[in-house]
N, C-alpha and C positions, 0 to 999 in steps of 0.2 A: 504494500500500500504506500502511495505518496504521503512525504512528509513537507511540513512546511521547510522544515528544517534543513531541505534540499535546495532551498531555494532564496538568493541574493537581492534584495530591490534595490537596485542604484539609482542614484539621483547625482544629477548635476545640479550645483545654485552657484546665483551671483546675487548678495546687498540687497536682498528686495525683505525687507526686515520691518517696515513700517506701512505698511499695503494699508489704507480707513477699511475698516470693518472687519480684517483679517489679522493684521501684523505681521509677523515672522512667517513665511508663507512656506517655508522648510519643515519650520517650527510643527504647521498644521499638517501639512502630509505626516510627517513622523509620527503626532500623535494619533491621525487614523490608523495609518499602518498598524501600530501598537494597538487599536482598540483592537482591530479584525484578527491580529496575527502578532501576537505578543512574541512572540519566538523566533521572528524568519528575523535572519541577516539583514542588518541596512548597510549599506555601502555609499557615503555619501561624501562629491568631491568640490570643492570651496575656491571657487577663485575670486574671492569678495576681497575688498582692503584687508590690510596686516590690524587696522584696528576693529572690523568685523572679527576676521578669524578669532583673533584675540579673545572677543568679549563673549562669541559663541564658543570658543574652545574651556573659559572660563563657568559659563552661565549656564549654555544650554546642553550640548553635548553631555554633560555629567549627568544629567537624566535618564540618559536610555541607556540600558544595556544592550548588546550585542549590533551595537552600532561602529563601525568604520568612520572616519573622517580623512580626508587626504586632502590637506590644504596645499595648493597651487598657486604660481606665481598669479598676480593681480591681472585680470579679464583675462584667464589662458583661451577661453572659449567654451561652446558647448561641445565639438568633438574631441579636444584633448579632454576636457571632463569627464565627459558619460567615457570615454575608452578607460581614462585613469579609475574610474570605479571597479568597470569592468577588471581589470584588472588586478585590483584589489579584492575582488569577492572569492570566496574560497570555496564555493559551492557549486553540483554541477549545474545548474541552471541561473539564470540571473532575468529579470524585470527589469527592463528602464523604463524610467518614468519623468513627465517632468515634475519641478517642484513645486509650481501652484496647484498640483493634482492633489484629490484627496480620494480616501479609500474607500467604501459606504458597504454593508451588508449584502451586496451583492458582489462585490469584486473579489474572484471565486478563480484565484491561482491556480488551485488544484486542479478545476476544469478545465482552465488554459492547459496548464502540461499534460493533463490525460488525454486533452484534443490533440494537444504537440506530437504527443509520440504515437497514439490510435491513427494519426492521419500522415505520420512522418513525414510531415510539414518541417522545415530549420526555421521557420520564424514564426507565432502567432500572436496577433494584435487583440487587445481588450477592446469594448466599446466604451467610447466616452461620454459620463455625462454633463450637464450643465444645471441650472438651476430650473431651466427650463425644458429639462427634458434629454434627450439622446440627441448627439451635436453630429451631423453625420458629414461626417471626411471620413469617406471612402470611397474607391472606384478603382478602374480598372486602366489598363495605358493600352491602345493598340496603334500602331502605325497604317491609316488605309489612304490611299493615293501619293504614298510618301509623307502625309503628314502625322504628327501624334497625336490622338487625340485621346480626351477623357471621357471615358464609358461609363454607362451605371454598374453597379455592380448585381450580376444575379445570383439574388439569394434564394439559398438552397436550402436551409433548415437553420441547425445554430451556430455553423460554420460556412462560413464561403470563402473562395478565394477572390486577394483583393491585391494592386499594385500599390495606392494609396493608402495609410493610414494616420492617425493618430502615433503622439509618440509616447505608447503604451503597449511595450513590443516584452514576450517573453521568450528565450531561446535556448540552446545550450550556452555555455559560456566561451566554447570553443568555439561557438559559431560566429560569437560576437568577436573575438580574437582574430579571428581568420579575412572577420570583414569591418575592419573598424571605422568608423567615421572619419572621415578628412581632419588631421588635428588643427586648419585654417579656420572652420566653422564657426 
């Protein structure tokens, strides 16, 4: 049986620590993470000022247990991030996610990687939502007359395949290694 415990959620952040109505928008992922999945790995990488890191390395981080930080030079980017997570996680699966994301009673890991490996997919995407509902960025890429263009996606049950998504992607860890994001990003 799958365990959480197999499984890495990385997050990349930058200084977005005073959001109205939100605050610390790292802050809030973490603590959903924790509500849903007190146990899984967080893997999380920092390219905020040296007096951000500071104050969260001081304040916030001492809160969570089995949480990673890897502080990076000031704006490394988002593909040196989410890769330097990745990287850090020690588990065969890993989550990337971004940081204004939050977790909710439905966001159902398990199912991702039961669908990951039933369907021997190397990448599958969560759906996202909004406050308003299911935000839908997805679709498909085909090239017809030479040009590219964006298709709907057909949906087949609770999995379909999709070229576009949301950046709420779970895989192996190897697989994110193998194809890592542009560290320019």
């Amino acid at each position: 049986m799958l365990q959480e415990n197999e499984i890495t959620v990385c997050v990349k952040t930058f200084m977005r620590d005073n959001i109205p109505g939100v605050g610390c928008v790292v802050e809030r992922l973490v603590r959903s993470i924790r509500q849903w999945y007190p146990n899984i790995h967080i893997s999380v990488a920092d390219d905020s000022t040296l007096e951000v890191i500071q104050r969260r390395s001081a304040e916030l981080w001492p809160r969570f247990d089995n949480l990673k930080v890897i502080n990076l030079p000031y704006d490394s980017g988002v593909g040196a991030g989410r890769n330097a997570a990745i990287r850090n996680a020690s588990t065969k699966y890993c989550v990337v996610v971004d940081d204004d994301m939050i977790f909710v009673q439905d966001t159902d890991l398990l199912f991702l990687l039961e669908s990951l490996l039933e369907q021997e997919f190397d990448m599958i995407a969560g759906i996202v939502h909004t406050d308003g509902g299911h935000t839908p960025y997805e679709g498909s890429l085909d090239v017809i007359d030479g040009v590219m263009l964006q298709l709907p996606v057909m949906y087949t049950g609770e999995i379909h395949q999709c070229d576009i998504v949301h950046n709420f992607l779970l895989s192996r860890r190897k697989t994110f290694l193998k194809n890592p994001w542009a560290p320019e990003l």
